[in-house]
Structures are given as C-alpha cells and as structure tokens.
PDBQT receptor file of N, H, CA, C and O in Angstrom, charges set to zero:
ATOM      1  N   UNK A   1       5.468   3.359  -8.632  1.00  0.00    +0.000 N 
ATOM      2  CA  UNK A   1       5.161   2.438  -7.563  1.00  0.00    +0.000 C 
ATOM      3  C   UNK A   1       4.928   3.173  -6.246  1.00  0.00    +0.000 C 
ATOM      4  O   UNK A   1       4.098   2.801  -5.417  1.00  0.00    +0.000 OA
ATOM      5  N   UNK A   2       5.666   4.172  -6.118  1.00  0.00    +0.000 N 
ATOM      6  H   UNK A   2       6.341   4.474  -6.792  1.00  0.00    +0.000 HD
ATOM      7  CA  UNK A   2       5.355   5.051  -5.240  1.00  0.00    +0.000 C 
ATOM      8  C   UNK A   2       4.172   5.815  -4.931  1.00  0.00    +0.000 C 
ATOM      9  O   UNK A   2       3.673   6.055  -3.832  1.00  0.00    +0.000 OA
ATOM     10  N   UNK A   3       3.815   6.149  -6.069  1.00  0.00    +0.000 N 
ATOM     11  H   UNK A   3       4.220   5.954  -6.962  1.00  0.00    +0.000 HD
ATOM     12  CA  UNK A   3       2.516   6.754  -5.769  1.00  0.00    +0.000 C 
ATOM     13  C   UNK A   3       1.311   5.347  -5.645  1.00  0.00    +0.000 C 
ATOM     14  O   UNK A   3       0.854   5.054  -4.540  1.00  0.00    +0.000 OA
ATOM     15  N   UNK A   4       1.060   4.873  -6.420  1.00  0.00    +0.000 N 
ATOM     16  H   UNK A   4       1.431   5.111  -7.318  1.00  0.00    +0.000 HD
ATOM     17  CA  UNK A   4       0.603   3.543  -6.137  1.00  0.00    +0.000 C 
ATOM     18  C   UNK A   4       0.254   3.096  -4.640  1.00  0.00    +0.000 C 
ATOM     19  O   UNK A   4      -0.883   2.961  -4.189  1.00  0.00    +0.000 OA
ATOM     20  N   UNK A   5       1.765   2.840  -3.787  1.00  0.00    +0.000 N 
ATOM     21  H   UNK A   5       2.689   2.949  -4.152  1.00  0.00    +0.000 HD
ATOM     22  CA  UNK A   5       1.629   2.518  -2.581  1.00  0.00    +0.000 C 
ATOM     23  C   UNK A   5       1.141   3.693  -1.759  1.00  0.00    +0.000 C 
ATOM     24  O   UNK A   5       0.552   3.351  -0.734  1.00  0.00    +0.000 OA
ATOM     25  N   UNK A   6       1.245   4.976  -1.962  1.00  0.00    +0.000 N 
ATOM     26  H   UNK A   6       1.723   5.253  -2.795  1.00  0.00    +0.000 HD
ATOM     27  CA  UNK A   6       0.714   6.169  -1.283  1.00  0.00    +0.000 C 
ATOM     28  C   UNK A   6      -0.903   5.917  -1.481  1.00  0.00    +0.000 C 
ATOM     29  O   UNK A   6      -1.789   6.156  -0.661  1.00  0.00    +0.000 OA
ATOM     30  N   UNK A   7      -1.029   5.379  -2.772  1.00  0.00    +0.000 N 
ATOM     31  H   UNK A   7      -0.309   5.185  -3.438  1.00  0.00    +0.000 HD
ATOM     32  CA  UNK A   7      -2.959   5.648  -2.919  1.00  0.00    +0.000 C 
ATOM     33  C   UNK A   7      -3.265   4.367  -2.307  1.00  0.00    +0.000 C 
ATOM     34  O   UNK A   7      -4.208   4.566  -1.542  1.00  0.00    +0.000 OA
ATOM     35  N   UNK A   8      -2.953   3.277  -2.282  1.00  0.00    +0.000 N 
ATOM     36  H   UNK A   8      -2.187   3.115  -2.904  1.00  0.00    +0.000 HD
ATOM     37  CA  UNK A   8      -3.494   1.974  -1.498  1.00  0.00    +0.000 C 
ATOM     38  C   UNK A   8      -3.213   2.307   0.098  1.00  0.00    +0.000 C 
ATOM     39  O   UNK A   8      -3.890   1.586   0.831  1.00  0.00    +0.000 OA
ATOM     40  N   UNK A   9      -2.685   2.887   0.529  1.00  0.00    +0.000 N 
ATOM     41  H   UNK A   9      -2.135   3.473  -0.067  1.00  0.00    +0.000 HD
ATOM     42  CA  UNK A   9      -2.303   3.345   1.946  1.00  0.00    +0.000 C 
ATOM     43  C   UNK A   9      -3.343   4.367   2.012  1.00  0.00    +0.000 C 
ATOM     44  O   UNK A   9      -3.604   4.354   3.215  1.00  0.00    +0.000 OA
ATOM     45  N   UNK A  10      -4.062   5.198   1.510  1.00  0.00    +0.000 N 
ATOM     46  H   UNK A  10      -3.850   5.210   0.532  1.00  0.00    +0.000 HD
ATOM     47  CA  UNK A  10      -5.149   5.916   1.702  1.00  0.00    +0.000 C 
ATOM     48  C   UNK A  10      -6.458   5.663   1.795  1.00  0.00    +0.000 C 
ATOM     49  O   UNK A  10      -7.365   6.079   2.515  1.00  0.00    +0.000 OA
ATOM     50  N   UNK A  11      -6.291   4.210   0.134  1.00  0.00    +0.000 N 
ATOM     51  H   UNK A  11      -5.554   3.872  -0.451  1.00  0.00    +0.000 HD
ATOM     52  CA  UNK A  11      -7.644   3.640   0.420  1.00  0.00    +0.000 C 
ATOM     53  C   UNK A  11      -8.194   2.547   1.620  1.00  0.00    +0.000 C 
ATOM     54  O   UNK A  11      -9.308   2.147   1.958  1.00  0.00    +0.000 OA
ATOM     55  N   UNK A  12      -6.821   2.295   2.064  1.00  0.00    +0.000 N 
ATOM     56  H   UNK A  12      -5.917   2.620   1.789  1.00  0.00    +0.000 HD
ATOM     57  CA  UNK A  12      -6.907   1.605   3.405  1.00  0.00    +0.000 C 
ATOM     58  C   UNK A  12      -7.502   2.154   4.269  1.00  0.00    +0.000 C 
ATOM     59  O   UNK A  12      -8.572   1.668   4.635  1.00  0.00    +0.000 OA
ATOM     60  N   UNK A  13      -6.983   3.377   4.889  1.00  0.00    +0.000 N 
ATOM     61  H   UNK A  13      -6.114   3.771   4.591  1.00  0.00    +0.000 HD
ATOM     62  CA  UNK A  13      -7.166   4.453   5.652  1.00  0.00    +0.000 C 
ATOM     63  C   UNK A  13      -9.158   4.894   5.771  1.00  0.00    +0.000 C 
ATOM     64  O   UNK A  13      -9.952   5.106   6.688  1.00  0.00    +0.000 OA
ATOM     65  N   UNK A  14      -9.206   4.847   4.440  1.00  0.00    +0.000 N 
ATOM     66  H   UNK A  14      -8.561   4.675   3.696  1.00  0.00    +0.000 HD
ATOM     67  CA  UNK A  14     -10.507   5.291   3.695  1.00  0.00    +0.000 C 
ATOM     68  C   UNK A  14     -11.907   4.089   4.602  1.00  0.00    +0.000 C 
ATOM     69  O   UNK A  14     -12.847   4.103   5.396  1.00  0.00    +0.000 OA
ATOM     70  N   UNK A  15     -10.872   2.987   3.486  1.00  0.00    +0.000 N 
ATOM     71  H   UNK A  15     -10.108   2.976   2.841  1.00  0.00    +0.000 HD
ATOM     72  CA  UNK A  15     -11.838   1.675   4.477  1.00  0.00    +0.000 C 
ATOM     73  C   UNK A  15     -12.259   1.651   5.780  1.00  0.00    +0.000 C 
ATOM     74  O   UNK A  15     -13.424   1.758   6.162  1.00  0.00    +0.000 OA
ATOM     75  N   UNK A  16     -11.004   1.467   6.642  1.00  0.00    +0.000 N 
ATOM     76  H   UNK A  16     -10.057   1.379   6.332  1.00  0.00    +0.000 HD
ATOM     77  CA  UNK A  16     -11.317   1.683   8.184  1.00  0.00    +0.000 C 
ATOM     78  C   UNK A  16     -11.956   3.053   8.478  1.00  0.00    +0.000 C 
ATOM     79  O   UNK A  16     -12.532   2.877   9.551  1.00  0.00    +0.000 OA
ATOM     80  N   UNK A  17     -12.104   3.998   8.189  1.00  0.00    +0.000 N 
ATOM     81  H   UNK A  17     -11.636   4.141   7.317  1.00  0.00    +0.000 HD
ATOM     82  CA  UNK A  17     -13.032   4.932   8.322  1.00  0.00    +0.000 C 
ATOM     83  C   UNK A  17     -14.193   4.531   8.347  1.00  0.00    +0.000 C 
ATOM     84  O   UNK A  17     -14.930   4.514   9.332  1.00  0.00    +0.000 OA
ATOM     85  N   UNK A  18     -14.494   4.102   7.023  1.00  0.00    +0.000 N 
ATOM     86  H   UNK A  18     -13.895   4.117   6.223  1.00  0.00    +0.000 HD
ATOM     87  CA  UNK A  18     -16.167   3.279   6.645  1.00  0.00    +0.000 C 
ATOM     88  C   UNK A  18     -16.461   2.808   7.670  1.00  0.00    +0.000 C 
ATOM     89  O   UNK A  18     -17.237   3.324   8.475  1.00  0.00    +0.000 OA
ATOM     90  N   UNK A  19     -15.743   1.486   7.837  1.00  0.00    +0.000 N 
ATOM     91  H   UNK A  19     -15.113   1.067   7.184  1.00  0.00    +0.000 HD
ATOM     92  CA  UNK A  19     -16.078   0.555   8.818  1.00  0.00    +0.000 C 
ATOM     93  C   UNK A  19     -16.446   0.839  10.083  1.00  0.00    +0.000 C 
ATOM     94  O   UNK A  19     -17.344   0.296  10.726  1.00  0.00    +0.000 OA
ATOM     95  N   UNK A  20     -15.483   1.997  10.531  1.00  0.00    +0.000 N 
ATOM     96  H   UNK A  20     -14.753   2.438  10.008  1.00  0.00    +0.000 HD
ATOM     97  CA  UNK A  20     -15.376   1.886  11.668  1.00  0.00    +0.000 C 
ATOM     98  C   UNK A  20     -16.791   3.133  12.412  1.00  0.00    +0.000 C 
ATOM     99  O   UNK A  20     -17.396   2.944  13.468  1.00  0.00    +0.000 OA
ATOM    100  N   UNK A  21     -16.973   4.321  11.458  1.00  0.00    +0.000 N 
ATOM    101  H   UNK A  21     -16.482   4.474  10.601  1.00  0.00    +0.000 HD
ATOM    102  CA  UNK A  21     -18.408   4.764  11.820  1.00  0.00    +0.000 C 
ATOM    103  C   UNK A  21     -19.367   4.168  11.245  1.00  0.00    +0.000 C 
ATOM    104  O   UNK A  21     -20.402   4.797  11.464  1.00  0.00    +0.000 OA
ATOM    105  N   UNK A  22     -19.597   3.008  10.435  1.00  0.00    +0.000 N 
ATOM    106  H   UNK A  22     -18.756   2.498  10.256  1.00  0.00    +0.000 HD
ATOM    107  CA  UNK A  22     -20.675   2.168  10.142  1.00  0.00    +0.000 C 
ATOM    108  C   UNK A  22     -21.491   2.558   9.166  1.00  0.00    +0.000 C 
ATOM    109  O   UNK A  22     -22.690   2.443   9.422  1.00  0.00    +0.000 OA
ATOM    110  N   UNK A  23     -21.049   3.206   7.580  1.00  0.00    +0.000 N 
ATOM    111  H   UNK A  23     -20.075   3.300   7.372  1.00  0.00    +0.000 HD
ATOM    112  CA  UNK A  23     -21.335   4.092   6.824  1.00  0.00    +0.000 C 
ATOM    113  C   UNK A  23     -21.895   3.451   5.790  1.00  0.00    +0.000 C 
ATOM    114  O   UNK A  23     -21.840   2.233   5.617  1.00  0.00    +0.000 OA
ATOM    115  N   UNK A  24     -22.442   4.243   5.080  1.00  0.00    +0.000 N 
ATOM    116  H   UNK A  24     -22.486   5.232   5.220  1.00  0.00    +0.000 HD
ATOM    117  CA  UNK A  24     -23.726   3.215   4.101  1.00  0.00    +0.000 C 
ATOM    118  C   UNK A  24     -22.585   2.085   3.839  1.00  0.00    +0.000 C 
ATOM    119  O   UNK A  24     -21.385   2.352   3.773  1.00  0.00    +0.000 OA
ATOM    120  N   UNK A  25     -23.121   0.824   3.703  1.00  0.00    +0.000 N 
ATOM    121  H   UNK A  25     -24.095   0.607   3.757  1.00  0.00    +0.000 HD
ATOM    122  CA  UNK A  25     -22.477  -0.567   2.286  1.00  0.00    +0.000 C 
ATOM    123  C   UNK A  25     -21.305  -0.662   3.421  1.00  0.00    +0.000 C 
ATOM    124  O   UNK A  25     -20.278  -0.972   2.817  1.00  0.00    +0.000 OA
ATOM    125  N   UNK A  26     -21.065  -0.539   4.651  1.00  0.00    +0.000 N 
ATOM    126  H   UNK A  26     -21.899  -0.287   5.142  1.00  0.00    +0.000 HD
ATOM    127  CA  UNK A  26     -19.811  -0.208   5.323  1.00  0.00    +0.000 C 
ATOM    128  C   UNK A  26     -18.988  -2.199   5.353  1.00  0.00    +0.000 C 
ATOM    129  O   UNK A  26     -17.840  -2.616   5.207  1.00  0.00    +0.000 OA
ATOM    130  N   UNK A  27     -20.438  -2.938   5.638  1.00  0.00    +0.000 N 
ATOM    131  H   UNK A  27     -21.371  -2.599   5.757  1.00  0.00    +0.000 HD
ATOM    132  CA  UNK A  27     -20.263  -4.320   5.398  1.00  0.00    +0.000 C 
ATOM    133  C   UNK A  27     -19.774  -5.168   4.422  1.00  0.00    +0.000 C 
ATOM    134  O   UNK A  27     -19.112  -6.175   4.676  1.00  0.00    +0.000 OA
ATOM    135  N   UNK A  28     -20.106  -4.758   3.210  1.00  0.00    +0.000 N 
ATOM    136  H   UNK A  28     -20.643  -3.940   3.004  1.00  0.00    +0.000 HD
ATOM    137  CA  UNK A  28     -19.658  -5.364   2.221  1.00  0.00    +0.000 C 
ATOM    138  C   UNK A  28     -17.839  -4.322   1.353  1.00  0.00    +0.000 C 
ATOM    139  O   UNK A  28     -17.133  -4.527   0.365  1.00  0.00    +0.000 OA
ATOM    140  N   UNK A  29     -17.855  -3.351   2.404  1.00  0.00    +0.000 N 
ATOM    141  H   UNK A  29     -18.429  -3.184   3.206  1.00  0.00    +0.000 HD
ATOM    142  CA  UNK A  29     -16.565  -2.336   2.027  1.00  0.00    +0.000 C 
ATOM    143  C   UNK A  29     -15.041  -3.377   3.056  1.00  0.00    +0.000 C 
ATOM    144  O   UNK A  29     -13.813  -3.302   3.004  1.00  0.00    +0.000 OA
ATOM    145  N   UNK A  30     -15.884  -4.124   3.763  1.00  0.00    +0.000 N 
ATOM    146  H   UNK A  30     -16.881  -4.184   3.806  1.00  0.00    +0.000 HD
ATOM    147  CA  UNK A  30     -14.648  -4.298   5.220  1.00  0.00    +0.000 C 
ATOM    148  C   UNK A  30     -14.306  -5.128   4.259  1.00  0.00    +0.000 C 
ATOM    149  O   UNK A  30     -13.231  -4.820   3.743  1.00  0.00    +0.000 OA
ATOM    150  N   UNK A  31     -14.784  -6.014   3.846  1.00  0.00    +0.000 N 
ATOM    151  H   UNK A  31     -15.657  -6.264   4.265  1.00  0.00    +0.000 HD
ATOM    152  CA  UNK A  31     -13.831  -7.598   2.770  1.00  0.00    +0.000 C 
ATOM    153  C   UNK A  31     -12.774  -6.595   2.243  1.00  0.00    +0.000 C 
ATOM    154  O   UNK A  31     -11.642  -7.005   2.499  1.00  0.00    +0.000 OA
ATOM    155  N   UNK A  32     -12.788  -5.234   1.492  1.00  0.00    +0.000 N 
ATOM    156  H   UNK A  32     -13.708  -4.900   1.285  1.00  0.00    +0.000 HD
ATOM    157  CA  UNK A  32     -11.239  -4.915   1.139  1.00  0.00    +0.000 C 
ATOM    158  C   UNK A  32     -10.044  -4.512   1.449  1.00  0.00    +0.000 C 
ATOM    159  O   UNK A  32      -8.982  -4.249   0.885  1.00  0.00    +0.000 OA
ATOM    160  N   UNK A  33     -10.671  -4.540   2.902  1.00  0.00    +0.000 N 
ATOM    161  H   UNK A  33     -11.534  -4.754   3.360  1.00  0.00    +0.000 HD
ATOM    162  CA  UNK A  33      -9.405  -4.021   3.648  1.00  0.00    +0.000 C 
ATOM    163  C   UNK A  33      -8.097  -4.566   3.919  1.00  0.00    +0.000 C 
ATOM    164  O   UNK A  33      -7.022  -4.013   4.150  1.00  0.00    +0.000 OA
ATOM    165  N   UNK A  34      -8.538  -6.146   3.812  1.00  0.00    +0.000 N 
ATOM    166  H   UNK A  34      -9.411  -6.595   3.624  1.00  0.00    +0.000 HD
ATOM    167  CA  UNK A  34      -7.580  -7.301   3.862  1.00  0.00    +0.000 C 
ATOM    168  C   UNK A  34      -6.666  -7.280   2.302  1.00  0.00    +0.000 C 
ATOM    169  O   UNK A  34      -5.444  -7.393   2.201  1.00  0.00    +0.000 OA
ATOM    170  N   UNK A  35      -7.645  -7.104   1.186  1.00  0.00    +0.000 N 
ATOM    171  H   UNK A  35      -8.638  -7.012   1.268  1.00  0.00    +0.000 HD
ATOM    172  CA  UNK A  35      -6.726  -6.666  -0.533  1.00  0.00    +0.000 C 
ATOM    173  C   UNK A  35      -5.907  -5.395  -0.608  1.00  0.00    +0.000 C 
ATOM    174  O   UNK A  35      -5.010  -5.114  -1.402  1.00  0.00    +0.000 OA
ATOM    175  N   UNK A  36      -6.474  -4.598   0.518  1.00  0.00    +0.000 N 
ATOM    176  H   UNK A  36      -7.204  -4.826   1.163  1.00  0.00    +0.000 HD
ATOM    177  CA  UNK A  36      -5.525  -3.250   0.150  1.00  0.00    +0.000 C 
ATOM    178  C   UNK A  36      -3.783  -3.066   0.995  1.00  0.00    +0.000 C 
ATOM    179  O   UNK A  36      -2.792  -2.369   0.779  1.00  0.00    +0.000 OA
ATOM    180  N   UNK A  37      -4.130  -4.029   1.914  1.00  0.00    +0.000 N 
ATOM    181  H   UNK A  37      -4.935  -4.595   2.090  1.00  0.00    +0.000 HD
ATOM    182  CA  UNK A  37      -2.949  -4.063   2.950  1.00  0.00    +0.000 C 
ATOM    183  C   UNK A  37      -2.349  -4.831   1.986  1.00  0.00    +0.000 C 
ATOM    184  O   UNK A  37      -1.488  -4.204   1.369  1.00  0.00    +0.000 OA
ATOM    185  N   UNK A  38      -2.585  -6.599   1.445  1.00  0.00    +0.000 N 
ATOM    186  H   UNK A  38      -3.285  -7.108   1.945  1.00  0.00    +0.000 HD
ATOM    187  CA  UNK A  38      -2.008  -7.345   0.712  1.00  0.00    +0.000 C 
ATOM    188  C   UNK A  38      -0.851  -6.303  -0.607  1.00  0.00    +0.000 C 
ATOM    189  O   UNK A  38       0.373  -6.201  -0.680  1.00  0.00    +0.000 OA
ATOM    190  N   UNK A  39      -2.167  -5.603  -1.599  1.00  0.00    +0.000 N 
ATOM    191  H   UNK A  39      -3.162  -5.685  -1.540  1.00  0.00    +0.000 HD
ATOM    192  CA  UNK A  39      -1.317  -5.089  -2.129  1.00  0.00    +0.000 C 
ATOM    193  C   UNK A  39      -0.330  -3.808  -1.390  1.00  0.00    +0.000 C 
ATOM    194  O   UNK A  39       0.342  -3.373  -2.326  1.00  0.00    +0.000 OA
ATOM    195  N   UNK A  40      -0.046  -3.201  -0.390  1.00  0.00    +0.000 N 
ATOM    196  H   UNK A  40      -0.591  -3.555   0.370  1.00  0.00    +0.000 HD
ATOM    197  CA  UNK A  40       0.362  -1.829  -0.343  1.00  0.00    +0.000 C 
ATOM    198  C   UNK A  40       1.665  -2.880   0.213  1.00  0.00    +0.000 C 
ATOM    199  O   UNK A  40       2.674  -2.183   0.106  1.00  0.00    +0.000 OA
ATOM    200  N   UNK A  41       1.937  -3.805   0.581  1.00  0.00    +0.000 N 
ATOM    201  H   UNK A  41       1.118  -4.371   0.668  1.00  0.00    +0.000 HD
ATOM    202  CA  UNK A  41       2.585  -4.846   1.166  1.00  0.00    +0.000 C 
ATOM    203  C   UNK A  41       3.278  -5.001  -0.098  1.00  0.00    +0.000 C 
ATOM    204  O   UNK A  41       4.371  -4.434  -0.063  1.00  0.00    +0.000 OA
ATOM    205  N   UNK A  42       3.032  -5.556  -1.177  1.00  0.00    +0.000 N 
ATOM    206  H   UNK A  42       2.145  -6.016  -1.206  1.00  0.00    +0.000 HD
ATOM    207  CA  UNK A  42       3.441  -6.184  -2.841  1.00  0.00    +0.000 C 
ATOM    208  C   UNK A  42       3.598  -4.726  -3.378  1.00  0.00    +0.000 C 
ATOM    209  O   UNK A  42       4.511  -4.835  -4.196  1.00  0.00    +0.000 OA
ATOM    210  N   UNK A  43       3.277  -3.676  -3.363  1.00  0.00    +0.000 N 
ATOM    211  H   UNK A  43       2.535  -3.588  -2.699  1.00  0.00    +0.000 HD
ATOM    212  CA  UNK A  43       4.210  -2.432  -4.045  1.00  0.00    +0.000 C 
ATOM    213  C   UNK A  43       5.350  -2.026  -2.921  1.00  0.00    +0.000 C 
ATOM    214  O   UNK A  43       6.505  -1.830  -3.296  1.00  0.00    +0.000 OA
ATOM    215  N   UNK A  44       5.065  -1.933  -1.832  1.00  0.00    +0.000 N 
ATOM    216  H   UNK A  44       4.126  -2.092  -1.527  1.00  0.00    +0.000 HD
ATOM    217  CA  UNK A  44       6.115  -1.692  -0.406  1.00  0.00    +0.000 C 
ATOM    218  C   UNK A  44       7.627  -2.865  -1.179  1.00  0.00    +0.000 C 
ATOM    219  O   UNK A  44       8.729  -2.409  -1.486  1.00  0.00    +0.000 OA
ATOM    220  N   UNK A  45       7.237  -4.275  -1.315  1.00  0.00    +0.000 N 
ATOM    221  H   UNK A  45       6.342  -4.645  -1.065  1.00  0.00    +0.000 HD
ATOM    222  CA  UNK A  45       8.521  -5.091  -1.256  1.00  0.00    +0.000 C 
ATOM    223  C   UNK A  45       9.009  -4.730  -2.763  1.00  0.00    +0.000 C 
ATOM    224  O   UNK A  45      10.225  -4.889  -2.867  1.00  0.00    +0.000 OA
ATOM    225  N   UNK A  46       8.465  -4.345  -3.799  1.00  0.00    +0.000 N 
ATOM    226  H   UNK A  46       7.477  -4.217  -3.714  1.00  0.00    +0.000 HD
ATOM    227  CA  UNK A  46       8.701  -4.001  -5.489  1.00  0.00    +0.000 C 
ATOM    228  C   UNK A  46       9.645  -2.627  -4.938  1.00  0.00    +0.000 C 
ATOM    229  O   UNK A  46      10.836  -2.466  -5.204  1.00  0.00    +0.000 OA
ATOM    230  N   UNK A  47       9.039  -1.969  -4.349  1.00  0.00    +0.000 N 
ATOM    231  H   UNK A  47       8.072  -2.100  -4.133  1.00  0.00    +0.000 HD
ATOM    232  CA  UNK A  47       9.931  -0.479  -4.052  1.00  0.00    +0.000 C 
ATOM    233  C   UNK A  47      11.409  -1.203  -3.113  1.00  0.00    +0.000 C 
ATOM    234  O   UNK A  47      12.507  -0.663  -3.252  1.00  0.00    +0.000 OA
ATOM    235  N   UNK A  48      11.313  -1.928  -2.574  1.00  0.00    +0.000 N 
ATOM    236  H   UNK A  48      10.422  -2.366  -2.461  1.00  0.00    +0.000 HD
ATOM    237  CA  UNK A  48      12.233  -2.160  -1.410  1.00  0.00    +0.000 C 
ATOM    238  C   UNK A  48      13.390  -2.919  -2.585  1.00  0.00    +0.000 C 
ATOM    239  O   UNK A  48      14.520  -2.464  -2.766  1.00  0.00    +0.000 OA
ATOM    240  N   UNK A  49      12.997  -3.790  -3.098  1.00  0.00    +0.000 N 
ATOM    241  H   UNK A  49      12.080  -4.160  -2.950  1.00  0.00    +0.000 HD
ATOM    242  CA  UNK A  49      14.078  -4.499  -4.256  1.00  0.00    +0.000 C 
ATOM    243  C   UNK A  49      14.574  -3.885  -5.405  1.00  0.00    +0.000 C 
ATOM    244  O   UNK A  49      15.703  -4.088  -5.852  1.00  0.00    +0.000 OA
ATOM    245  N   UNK A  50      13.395  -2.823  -6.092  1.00  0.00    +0.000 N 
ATOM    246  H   UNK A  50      12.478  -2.658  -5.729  1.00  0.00    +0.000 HD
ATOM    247  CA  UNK A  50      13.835  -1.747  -7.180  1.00  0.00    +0.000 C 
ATOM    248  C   UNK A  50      15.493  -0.780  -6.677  1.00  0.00    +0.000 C 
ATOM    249  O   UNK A  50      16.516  -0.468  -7.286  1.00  0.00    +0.000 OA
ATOM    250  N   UNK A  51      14.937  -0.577  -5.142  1.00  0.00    +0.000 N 
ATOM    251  H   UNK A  51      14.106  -0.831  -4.647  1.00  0.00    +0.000 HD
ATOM    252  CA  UNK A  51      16.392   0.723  -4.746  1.00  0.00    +0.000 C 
ATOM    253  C   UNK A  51      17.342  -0.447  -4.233  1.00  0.00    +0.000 C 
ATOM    254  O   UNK A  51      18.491  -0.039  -4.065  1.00  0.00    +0.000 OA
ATOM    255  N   UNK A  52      17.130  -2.037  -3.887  1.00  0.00    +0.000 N 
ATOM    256  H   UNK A  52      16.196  -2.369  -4.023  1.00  0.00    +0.000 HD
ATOM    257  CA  UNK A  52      18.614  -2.156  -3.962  1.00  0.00    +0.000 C 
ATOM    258  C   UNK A  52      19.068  -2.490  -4.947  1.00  0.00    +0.000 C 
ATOM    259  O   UNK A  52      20.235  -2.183  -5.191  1.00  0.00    +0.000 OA
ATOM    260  N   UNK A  53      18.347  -3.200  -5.814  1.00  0.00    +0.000 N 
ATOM    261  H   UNK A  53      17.399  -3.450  -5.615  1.00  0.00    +0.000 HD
ATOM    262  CA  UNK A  53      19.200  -3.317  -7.051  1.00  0.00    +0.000 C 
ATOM    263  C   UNK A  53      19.683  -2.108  -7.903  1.00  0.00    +0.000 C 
ATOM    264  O   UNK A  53      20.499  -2.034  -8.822  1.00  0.00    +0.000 OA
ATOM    265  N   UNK A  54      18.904  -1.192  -7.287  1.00  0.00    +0.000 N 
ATOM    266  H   UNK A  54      18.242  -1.252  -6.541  1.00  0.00    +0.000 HD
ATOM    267  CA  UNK A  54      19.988   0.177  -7.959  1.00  0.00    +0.000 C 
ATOM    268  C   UNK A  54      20.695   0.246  -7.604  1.00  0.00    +0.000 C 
ATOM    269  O   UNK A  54      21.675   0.448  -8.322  1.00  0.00    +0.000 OA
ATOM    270  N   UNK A  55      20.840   0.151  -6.288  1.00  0.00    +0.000 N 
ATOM    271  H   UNK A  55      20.045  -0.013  -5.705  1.00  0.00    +0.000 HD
ATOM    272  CA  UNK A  55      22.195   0.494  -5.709  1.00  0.00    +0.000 C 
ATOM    273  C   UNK A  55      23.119  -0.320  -6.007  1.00  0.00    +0.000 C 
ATOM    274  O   UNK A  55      24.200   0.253  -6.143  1.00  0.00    +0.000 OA
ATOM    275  N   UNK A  56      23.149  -1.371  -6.158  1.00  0.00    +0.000 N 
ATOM    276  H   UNK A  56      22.271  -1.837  -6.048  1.00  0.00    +0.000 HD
ATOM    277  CA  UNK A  56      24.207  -2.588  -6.234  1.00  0.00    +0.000 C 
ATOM    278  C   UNK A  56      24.703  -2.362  -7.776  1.00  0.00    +0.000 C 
ATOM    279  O   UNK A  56      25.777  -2.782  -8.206  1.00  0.00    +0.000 OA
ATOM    280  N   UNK A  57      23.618  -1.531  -8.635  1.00  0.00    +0.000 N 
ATOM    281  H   UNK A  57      22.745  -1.189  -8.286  1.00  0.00    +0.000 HD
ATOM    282  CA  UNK A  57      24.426  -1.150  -9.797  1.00  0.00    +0.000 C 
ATOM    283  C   UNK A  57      24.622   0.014 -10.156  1.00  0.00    +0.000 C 
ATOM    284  O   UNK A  57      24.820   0.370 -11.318  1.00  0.00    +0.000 OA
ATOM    285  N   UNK A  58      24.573   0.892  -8.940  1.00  0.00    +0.000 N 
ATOM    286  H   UNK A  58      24.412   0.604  -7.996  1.00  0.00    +0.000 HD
ATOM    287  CA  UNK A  58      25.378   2.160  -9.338  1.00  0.00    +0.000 C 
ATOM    288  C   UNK A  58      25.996   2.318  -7.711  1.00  0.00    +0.000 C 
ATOM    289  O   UNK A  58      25.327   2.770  -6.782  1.00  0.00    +0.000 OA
ATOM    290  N   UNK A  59      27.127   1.939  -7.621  1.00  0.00    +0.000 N 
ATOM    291  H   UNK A  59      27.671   1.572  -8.375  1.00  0.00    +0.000 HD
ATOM    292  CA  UNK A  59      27.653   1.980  -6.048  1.00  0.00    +0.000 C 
ATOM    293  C   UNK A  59      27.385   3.259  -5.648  1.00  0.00    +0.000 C 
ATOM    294  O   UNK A  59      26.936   3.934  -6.575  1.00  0.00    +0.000 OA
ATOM    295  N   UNK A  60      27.503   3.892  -4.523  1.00  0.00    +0.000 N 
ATOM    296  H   UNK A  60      27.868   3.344  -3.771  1.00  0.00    +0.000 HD
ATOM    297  CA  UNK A  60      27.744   5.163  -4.133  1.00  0.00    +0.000 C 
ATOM    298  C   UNK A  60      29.652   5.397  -3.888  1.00  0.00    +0.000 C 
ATOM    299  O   UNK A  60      30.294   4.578  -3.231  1.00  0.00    +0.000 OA
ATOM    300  N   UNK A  61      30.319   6.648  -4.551  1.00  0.00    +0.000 N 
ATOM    301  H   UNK A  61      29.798   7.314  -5.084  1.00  0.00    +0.000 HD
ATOM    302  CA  UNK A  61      31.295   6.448  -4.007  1.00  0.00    +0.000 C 
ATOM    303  C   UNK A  61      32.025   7.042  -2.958  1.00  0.00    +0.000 C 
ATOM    304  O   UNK A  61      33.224   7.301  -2.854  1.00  0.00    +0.000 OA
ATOM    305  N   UNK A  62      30.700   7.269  -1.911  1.00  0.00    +0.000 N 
ATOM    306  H   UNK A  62      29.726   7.059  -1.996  1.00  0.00    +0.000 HD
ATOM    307  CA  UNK A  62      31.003   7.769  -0.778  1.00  0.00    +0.000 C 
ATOM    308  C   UNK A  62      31.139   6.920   0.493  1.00  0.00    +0.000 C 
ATOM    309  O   UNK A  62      31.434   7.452   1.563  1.00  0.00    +0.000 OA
TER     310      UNK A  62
C-alpha cells in the first residue's frame, strides 16, 4: 500500500506538471488529477487503519 500511495503521489505530481506547462493531450490529462488525489487519499486512510490495528494487537511494551 505503500508503494502504491508513493506512485499515485507521483502520478499526481506528473499531472500538474502536464497541465500546468500545457503539454500535448494536457486537457483531457487534467480530468485525472481529481482520481489520483481521491485514490492516494483511499490508500493514505488503508495505511492509517492497517498500523493501528497493529498496534492495538501487538501493544508496545514500552
């Protein structure tokens, strides 16, 4: 999931690049910019609930 959210955080990155110097197809590239945040958002909260429920089942005993 991690890497996942690292590559949707790039292709984001990627997008607004396009867009933003106005690069071939740059118009029909901007509609994904809104799907890539959605998902990097939906692997971000999967990662955020995966480590607490680890934690809650392996306490730390520090």
């Amino acid at each position: 999931m991690r890497i996942a959210l690292r590559e949707t955080r790039e292709t984001r990155v990627a997008i607004r690049i396009i867009v933003a110097c106005e690069l071939a197809a740059h118009s029909s590239v901007a509609r994904y910019e809104d799907e890539a945040r959605q998902m990097a958002s939906i692997f971000g909260a999967i990662i955020v609930k995966k480590r607490a429920n680890m934690r809650r089942k392996n306490p730390s005993p520090f």
